[in-house]
LUMBA-538132 format. One record per residue (C-alpha): residue in three letters; x, y, z. Coordinates in steps of 0.1 Angstrom, whole numbers, plus 2048, in hexadecimal, padded with zeros to 3 digits. Layout:
% LUMBA-538132
ALAXYZ;...
END
This chain:
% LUMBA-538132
UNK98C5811C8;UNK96E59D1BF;UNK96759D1E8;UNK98C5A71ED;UNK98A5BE1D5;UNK9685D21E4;UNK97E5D0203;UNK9975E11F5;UNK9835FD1E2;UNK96D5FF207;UNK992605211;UNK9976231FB;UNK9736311FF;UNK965623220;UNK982616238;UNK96A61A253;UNK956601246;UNK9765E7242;UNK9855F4266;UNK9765D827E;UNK97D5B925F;UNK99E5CA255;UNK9AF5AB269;UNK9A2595252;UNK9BB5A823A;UNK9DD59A24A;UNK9CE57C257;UNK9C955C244;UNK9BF56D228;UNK9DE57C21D;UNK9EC55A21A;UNK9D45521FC;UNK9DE5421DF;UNK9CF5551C4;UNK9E85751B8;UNK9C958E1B1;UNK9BD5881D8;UNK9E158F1E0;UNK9E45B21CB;UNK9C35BD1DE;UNK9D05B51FD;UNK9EA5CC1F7;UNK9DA5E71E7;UNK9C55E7203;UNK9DD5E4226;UNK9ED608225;UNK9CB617227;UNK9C160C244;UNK9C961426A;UNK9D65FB278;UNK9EC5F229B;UNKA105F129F;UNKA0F5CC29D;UNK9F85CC282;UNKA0A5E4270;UNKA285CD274;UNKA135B0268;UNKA095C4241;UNKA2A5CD241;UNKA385AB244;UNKA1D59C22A;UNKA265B8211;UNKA4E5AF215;UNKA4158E20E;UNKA2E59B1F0;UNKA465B11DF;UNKA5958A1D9;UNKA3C57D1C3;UNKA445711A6;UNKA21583194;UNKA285A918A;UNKA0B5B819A;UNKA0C5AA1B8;UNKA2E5B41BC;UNKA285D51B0;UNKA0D5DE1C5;UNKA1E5CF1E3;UNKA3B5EB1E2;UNKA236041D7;UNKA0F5FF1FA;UNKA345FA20B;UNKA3D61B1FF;UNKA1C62A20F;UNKA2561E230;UNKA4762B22C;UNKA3D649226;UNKA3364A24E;UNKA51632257;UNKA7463B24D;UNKA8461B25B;UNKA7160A23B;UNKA7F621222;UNKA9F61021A;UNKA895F1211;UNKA746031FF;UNKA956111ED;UNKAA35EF1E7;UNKA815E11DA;UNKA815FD1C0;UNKAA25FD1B7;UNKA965D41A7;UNKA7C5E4199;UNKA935FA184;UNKAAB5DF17C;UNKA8F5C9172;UNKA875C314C;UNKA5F5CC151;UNKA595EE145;UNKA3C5EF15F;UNKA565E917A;UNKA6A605171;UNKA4A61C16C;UNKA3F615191;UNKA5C61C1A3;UNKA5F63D18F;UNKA3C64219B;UNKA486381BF;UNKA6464C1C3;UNKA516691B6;UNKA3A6651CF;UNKA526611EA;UNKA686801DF;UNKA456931E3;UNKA3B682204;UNKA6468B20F;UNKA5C6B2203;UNKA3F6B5219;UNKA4A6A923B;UNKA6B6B7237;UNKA706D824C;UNKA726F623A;UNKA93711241;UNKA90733253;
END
């Protein structure tokens, strides 16, 4: 658990230094029992570069994600879903859907992040939007 989570603040700081292990992120690893391996996992995947199939492959573990039963992990695993929607329209209707549980759940911390999410996206939306005459 502490190694995934240096990966993931190397992520944040030095993603350089995780680029040539980053596989190791959607590999076996994201298949791990433990729920706090899990959340850095998917703190971690939307900062990195990755391929179109690898990309495909985050995306698919953080789907899987955002269906765990522990908060955080299923917090976090929008949260980074969100980021990559942010690049990828055909994923914001999932993203939508995903927050739209959040907001009818009974966890005030659910509700909190996908006010924090949507913000985020509305601000994201603003700045890639084209601007009139």
């Amino acid at each position: 658990m502490r190694a995934v989570d240096l990966i993931e603040k190397l992520a944040r700081e030095r993603p350089e230094w995780i680029r040539p292990h980053r596989k190791r992120l959607i590999g076996s690893l994201a298949q791990h029992g433990a729920w706090e391996v899990r959340m850095q996992i998917a703190r971690a995947l939307p900062l990195l570069c990755w391929t179109a199939a690898e990309r495909k492959r985050a995306v698919a573990i953080l789907l899987g994600y955002a269906r765990h039963p522990q908060r955080f992990v299923k917090a976090w695993s929008v949260d980074s879903l969100s980021q990559f929607a942010a690049h990828d329209a055909s994923l914001l209707p999932v993203v939508e859907a995903l927050i739209e549980d959040f907001e009818r759940s009974a966890s005030p911390a659910l509700i909190s992040r996908a006010r924090q999410i949507r913000q985020r996206l509305r601000s994201a939306a603003a700045t890639t939007e084209p601007r009139g005459p």
